[in-house]
N, C-alpha and C positions, 0 to 999 in steps of 0.2 A: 504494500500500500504506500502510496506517496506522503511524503512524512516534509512539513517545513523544517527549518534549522531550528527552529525553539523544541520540535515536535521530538527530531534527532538526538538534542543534548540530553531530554529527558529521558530517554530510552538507552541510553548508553549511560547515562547515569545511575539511572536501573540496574544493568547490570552490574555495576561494578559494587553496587549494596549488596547483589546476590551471592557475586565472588568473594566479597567479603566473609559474610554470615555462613558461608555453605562451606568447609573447612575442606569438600571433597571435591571442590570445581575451583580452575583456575583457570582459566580460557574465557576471553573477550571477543564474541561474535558481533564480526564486525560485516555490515553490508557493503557488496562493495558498489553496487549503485547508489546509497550515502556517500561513499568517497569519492566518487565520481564526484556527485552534485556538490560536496565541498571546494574539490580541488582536480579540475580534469587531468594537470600536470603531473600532479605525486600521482593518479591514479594510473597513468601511463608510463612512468616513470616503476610503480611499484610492479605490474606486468612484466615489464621487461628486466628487472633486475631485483627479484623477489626474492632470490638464494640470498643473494649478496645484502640486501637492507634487510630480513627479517630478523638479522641480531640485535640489529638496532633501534627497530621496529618494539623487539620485544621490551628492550634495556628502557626505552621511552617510555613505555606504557606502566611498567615496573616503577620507575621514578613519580611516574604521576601518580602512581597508588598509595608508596609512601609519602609524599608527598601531601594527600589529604590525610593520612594519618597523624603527620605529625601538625597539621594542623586543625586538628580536631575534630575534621567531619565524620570519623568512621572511630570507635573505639579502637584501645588499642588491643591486637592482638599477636598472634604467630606472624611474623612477615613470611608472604609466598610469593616466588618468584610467578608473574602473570606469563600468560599466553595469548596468541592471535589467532583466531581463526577466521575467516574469508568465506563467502558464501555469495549466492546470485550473480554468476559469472555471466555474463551475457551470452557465452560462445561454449558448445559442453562438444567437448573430442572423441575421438571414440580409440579404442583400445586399436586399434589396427593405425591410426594418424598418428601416432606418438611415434616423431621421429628425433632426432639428437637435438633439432632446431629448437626445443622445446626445453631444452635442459636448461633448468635455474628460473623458467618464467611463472607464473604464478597462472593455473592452469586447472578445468575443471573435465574428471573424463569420467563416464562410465560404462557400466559394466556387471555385470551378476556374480556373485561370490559362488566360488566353489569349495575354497576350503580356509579354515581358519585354523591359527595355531594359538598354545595359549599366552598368556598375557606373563612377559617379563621384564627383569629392572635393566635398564641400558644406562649403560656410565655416559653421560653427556658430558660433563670436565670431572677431571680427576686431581686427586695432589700425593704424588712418589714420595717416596722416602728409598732415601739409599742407602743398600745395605752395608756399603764400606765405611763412609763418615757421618751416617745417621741426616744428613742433611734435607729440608723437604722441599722439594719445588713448588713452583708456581701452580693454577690451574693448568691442565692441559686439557685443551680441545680434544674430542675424539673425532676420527675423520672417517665414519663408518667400520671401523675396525677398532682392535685394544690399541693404542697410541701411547706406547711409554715415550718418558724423556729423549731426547738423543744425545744429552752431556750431563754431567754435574753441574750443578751450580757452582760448586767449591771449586776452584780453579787448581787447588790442588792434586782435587780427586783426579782420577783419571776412568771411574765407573762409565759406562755406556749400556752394562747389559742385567745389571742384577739391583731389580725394585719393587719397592713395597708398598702393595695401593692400601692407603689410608682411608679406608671405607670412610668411615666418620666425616670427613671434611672436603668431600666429595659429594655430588650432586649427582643426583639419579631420576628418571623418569620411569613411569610405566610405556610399556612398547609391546606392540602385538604386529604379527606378519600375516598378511590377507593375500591371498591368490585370487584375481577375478578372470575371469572370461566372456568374449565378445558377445556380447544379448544375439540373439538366437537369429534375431530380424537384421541384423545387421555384417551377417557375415555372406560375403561375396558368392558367388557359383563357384561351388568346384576348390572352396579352400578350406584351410582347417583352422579351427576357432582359434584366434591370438589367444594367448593368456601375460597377467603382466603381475608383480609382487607390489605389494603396498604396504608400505611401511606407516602402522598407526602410531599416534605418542599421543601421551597423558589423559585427558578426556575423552578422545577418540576413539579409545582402546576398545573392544568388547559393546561397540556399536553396529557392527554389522554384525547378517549370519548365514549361513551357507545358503544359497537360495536369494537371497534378496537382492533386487536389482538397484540397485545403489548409487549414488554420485560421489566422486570423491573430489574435494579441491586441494591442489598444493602444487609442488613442483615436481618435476624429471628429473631424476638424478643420475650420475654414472656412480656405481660401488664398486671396489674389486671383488673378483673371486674370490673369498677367503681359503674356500674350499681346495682349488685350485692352485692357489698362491704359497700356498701351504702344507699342501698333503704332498700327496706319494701320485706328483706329477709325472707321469712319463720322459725318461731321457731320450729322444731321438738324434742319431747321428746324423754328418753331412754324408749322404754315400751318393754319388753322381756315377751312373753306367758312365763308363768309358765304351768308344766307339770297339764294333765288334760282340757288346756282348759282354765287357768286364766291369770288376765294379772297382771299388776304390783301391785293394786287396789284391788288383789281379785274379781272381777268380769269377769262374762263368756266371752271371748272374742270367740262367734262363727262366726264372719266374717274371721278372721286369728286365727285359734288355735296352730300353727308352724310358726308365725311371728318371724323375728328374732331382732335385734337391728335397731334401726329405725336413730340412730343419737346420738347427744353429747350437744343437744342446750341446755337440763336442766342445763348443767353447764356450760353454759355461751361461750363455742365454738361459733364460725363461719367458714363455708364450706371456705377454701380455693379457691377461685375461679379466676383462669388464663385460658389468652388465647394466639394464636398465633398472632402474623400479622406484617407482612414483612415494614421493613422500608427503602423506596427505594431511593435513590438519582438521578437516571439515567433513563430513560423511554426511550423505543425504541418501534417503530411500526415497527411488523414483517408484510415481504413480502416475498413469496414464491418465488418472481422475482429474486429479488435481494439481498436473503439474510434479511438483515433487514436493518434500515437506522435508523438517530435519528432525531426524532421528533422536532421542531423547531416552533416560532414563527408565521414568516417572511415564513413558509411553512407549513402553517397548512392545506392547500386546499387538501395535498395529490400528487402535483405535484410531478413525476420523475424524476431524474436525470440520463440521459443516457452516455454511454461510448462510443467513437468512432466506436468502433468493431463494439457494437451495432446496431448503425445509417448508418450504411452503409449497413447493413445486411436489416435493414427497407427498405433503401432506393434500395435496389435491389427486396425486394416483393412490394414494389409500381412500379414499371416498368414492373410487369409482368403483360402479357395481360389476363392467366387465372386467377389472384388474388379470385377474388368474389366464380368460384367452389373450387377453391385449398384450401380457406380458410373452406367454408362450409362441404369440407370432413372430415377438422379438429375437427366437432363439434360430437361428441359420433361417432367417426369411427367405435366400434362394433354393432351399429345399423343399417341393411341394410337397404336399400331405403330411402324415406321420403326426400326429397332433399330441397322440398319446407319449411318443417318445421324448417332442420336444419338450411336453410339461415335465417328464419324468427327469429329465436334463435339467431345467429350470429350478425342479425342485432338489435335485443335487446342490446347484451354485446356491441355493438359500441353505441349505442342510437342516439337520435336527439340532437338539439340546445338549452338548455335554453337561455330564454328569458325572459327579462324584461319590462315592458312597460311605456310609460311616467305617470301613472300614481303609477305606484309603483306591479303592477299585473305580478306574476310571472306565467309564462306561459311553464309548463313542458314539457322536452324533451323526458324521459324516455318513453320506448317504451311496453305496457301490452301485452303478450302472453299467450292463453289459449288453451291449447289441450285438447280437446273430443275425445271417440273413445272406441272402444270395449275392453272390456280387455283383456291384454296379448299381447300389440303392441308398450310396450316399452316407453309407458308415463311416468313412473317412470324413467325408464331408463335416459331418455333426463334432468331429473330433479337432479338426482343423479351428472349426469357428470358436467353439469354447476355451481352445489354447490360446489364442488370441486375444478374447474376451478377458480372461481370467489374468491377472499379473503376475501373480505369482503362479505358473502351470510349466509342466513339463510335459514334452510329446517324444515319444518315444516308441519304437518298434518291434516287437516281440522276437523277432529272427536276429535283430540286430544285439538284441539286449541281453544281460548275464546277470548271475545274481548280485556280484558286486555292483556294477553299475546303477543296478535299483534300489540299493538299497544303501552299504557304503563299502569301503574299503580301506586297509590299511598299508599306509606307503612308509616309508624312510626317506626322511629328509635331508637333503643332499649336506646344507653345510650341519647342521648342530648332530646327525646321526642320529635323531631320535625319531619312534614311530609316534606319525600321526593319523587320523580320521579324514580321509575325503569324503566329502554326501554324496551319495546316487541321487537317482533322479525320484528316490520317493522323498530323502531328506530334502531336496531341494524343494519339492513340494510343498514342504511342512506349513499348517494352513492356508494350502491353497488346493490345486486340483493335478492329479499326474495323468495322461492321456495314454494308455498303450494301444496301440494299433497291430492290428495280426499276429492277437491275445493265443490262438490257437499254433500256434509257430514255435511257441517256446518250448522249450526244453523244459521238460519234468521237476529236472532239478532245480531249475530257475523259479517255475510256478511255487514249488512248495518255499522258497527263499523266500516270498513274498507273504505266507501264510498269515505268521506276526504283525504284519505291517498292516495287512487289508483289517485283522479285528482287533488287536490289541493296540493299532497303532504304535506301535513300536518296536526298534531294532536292537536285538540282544548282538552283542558283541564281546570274545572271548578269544582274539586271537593276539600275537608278536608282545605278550605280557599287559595286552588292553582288555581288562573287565568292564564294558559299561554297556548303558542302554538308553538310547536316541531316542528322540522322538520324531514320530510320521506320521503327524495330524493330517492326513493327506485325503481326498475322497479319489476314488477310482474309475475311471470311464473307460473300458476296453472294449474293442469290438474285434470281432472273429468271425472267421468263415466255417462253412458245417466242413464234415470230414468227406460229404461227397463232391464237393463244390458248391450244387447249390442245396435248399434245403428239401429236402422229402415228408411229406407232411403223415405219411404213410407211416415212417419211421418211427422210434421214440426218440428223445433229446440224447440218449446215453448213446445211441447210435453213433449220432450225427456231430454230437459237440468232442473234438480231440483233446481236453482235458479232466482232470479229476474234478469226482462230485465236492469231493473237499474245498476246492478253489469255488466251484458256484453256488457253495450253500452260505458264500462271504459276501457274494452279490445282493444286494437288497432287491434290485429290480433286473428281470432278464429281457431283454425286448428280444423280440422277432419279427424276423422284417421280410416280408416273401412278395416276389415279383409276380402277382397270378397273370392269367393269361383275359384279360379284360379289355375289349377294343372303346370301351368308354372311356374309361381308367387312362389306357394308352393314348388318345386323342390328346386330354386333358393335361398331361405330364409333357406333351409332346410338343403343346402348348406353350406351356409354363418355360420351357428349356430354351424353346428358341425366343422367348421374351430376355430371358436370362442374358443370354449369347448375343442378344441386339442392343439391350444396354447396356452392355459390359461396358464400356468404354466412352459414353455420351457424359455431357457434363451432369455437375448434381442440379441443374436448374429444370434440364429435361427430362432426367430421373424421376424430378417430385413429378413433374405432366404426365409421367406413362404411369406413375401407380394408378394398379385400379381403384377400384372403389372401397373397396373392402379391405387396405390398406391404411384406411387414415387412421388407427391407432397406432401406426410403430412408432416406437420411441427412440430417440436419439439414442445410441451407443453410451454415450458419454452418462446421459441420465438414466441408464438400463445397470449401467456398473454402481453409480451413486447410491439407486433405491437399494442393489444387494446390499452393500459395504451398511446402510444404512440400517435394514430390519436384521442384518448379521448382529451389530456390534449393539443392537439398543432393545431387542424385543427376543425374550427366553419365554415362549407360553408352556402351560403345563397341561397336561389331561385333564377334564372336571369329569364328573360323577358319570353321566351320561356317555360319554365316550368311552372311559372304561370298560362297561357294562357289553357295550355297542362289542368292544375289541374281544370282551371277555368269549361270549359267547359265537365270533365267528371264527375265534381259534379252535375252539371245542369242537364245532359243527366239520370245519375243516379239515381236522384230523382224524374224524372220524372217519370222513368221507376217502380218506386218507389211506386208513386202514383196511375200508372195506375194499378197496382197488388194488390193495396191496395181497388178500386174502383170497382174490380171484384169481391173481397171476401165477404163472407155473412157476413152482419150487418157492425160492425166496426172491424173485426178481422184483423190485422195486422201481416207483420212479428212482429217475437220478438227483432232484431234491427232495428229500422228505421234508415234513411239514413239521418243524419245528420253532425250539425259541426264538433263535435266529431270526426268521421269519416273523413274529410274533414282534420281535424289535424292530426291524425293518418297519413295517406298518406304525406303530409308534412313530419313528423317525422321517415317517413321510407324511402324518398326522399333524406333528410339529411345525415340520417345512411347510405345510398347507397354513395354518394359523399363523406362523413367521412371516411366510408374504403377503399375506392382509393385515399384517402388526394387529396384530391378536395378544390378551394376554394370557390365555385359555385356548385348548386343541375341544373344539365343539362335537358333535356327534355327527354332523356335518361332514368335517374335516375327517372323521375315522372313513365315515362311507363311502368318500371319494376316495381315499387311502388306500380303502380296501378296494374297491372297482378297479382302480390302476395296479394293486397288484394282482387282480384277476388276470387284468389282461396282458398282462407281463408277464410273472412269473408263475404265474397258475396254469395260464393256456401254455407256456414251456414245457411245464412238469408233465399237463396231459396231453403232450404231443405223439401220440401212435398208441398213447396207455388203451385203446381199445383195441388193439392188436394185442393183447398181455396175455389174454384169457384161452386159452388153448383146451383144444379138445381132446382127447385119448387117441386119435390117431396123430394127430399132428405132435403130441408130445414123444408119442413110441417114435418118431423122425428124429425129432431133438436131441433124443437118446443114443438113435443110431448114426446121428454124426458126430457126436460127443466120443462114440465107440473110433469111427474112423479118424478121429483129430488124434486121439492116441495110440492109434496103431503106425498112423504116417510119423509122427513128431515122438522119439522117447528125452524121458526127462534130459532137460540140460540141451536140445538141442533145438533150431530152430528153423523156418520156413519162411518166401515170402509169401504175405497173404491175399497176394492175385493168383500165385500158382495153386495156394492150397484150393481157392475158391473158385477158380477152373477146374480141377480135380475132384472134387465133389457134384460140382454141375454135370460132368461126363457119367459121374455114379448115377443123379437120376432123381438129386435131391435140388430142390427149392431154392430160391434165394431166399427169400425169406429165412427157411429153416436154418437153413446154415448160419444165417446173420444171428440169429435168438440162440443158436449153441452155442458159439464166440461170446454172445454178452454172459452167457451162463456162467461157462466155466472163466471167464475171467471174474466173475463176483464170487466165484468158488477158489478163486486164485487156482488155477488148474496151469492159466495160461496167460500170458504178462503181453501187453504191445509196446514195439521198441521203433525207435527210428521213424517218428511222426506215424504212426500205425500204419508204418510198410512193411515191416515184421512181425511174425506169432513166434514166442518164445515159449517151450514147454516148461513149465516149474515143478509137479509135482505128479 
């Protein structure tokens, strides 16, 4: 906000009461569009030569603090050396622009953290004592490395190498090392994400966190290697081929006969070895909302701060009676139809209630969404927009992805030699949203990596002498293709979906999404696409001309993020009497229903979700998010029965997909039986087949497909028989 010079003094004045009183803050945040509007010269003057004045910069500020102390406007207290920090740069770089031209200017870049290390004391000046004549030096600067003396003082002495750092009379700061990487949207075709090290000090410290996309202001600095400078550098000699074929030695050199100069280490050189890394004073977490805001203490949860305009804009789409479709048109509006999915989407980015319990049991709100369905129905699509939508989101690919990656990893760090914690892409999520795409691609071992994270919201970690446990407040949106390509409606889910029941009884909500054969349908879609395809590229004046009619509720982007962040951070409803009752009895009804379909099927073959608590919370949590997004302070009876409709048609039409194929009759089961005989007679324990030759081979014997397919889900729920290699192999177990 624009602020006169009386407006300025007062707000700077401000702080320096706060610096005072707050014994754990020493940093003077200074705008630098106020230093502009004081003095265009020092503010162009400070750009360009920020390394070099911000000792003096600080020494100033430092003086004028004691300064009011000693004349009485501030009691007296502990003298602390002050700090400067910068913010509101007009110009923000991006981690890939950071080139040397940059070194020493006062400069604002970002970028998304990937890993943090923890917070230590860095000697800023120190004072020796030398171990020969006891004598103690001056302050010594440190220059990015440990900086002892390089004489005695004592002209006597003749010490150069043996000193004693005098903790006590020494000055130290807190310091933390940040690793960021290029935000997702900004990295080039075809290259790989820069990454760049950031060096935090004193307030700054333990402001960011893995995940957050961030701003940082300060300068480019060059460090040495220490690592490098120091260790156990490699010696290379000069060896130059001699013409023929010889090397320095006279001897054949046929591995490189045209080698050229290899180095300089015979004569005692060392590689020069510098790097870059940003030394920041200012930390900002960007928001696409609102700009960006500065990261704080006292406001670390991520809380909003809204503007009247704002709040009243809110408070006129909570009054409106279509709210729940208006909002759901907002969700990928280039997606035709799918109404059920998009609210079910919608009611993800609201989510449900955390919860605590008296025993300390955190009880998650986040809401799992998984789309199934034939390809080419805009599963990606739904994933794309939400990534986008959401700030904090990670998108991610199941073929591409491992369990580390999703979750974290343990690395060694080059110079200190210690392990630390890099975030996967569920940490980096942590309350926000992770997207994986071609959920059914992954590897086994991957999916179960994930188990913790999808209900407990949490990563157990136990490895390179690191005990601990993260958090991955994250909600899950994956979507997957069936195991035949597209979906068979004939089939059951257990058929069709190539993961464990374990992993979909995590899902709150399952969509399925089938392309039928409709030439109305297909008109209409065929439609809609090529409207799509014609204004891709027209301006936004002719955009708003071509919406149809049925169109004038979307809502700006900008004000779609707002109302989330808004009934997120300000409205927890609870269940009232009515709803309960509502939930109680069509859990009951449900399982019933449950049982008796369970009690029809041959042997113990089951759906692939049963109907449990799970599910019973799920409905809760989408009860919640129904009363969250009409800022409710109560989940009404209402709110359950839509809850429960949507998970009818979700996860319930899933469960009983082909369940009326389950029930078999005494001929059909005496088949079951006799291919069950033949999968053991072809396959002995321990050995294995693929399963297109085995399922030709049966087809030639004179059995069914069907049949064959219901002996396969058999004996794999008898564990008879294991699927390996994206179920292109039958493995015999037992």
């Amino acid at each position: 906000e624009a602020m006169d010079a009386d407006e300025r003094a007062t707000y700077y004045r401000q702080q320096f009461e706060a610096v005072h009183l707050d014994s754990g803050r020493s940093t003077i945040l200074v705008d630098y569009q106020h230093l502009r509007a004081y003095d265009e010269l020092l503010a162009d003057a400070l750009v360009d030569k920020y390394f070099r004045l911000e000792t003096y910069i600080k020494n100033a500020l430092t003086s004028v603090y004691v300064s009011r102390i000693q004349d009485g406007q501030f009691e007296t207290r502990e003298r602390k050396d002050l700090w400067i920090a910068f913010y509101n740069l007009p110009q923000v770089l991006k981690v890939r622009d950071l080139k040397t031209q940059y070194v020493g200017k006062l400069s604002c870049i970002s970028g998304t953290v990937t890993r943090t290390n923890q917070v230590r004391p860095e000697l800023m000046s120190g004072k020796f004592q030398c171990l020969d004549c006891q004598t103690v030096s001056d302050l010594i600067e440190q220059q990015f490395k440990y900086t002892e003396p390089i004489k005695c003082r004592n002209a006597a002495c003749q010490n150069t190498k043996r000193w004693l750092l005098l903790v006590a009379d020494s000055k130290f700061c807190d310091w933390q090392k940040v690793r960021i990487q290029e935000n997702s949207e900004e990295i080039p075709s075809g290259s790989m994400p820069r990454t760049l090290e950031i060096i935090l000090r004193n307030d700054a410290v333990e402001q960011a966190k893995a995940g957050d996309k961030c701003r940082f202001v300060g300068t480019l600095v060059v460090v040495p290697e220490v690592a490098k400078l120091f260790g156990g550098v490699d010696r290379r000699e000069v060896i130059r081929a001699q013409p023929g074929g010889l090397d320095a030695q006279g001897k054949s050199d046929t591995a490189n006969p045209t080698e050229g100069a290899m180095g300089l280490k015979m004569l005692g050189c060392r590689d020069l070895n510098h790097r870059l890394c940003f030394l920041a004073s200012t930390v900002y977490q960007e928001d696409e909302t609102q700009g960006f805001r500065m990261m704080a203490k006292d406001n670390a949860d991520g809380v909003e701060t809204f503007t009247a305009e704002e709040e009243d804009r809110i408070a006129q789409m909570i009054r409106d009676e279509a709210l729940m479709k208006n909002l759901a048109q907002n969700i990928c509006p280039n997606v035709w139809g799918h109404e059920d999915i998009k609210l079910g989407i919608l009611l993800q980015l609201f989510s449900g209630v955390h919860k605590r319990t008296r025993e300390g049991i955190n009880l998650r709100g986040d809401i799992n969404c998984c789309i199934v369905g034939d390809p080419s129905v805009a599963k990606s699509q739904f994933l794309k927009y939400v990534h986008r939508l959401i700030p904090r989101a990670v998108y991610t690919s199941g073929k591409a992805s491992s369990a580390a990656g999703l979750t974290a990893s343990v690395i060694k760090d080059a110079e200190t030699r210690e392990f630390s914690i890099e975030a996967g892409g569920l940490m980096l999520a942590d309350n926000g949203l992770c997207c994986i795409d071609e959920f059914d691609k992954m590897d086994v071992d991957d999916q179960v990596a994930i188990h913790e994270a999808m209900e407990q919201q949490t990563i157990s970690i136990a490895k390179a002498g690191i005990t601990t446990v993260l958090n991955s407040r994250a909600s899950v949106l994956a979507a997957a293709n069936p195991r035949f390509g597209s979906y068979d409606p004939l089939r059951s889910t257990e058929d069709q979906l190539d993961f464990q029941s374990t992993i979909l009884t995590r899902f709150d909500l399952i969509f399925k999404i089938l392309d039928p054969r409709d030439p109305q349908r297909d008109v209409a879609l065929a439609k809609h696409v090529i409207n799509v395809h014609k204004s891709g590229n027209v301006s936004a004046a002719k955009q708003k001309a071509l919406k149809k009619k049925g169109d004038d509720q979307l809502f700006d982007i900008n004000t779609l993020k707002s109302y989330i962040d808004y009934c997120k951070h300000k409205c927890f409803p609870r269940l009232d009497t009515n709803a309960k009752q509502t939930l109680q009895d069509f859990y009951v009804q449900a399982k019933k229903n449950a049982n008796q379909i369970s009690d029809g099927a041959h042997g113990n073959n089951k759906g692939t979700i049963a109907i449990t608590v799970r599910q019973l919370e799920a409905i809760i949590r989408i009860a919640e998010s129904l009363a969250k997004m009409h800022f409710r302070a109560t989940a009404t009876r209402e709110d359950v029965e839509e809850a429960i409709r949507l998970f009818r048609v979700s996860t319930m039409d899933a469960i009983s997909s082909g369940l009326q194929e389950l029930a078999l009759d005494g001929d059909q089961a005496e088949e079951i039986r006799k291919v069950e005989t033949a999968v053991r007679r072809r396959l002995g324990v321990g050995n294995s087949a693929p399963y297109n030759r085995l399922y030709n081979e049966f087809l030639r014997q004179g059995f069914e497909a069907y049949i064959i397919d219901r002996a396969l889900v058999i004996m794999t729920k008898r564990e008879e028989i294991e699927w390996k290699q994206q179920r292109k192999v039958i493995a015999r177990k037992k």
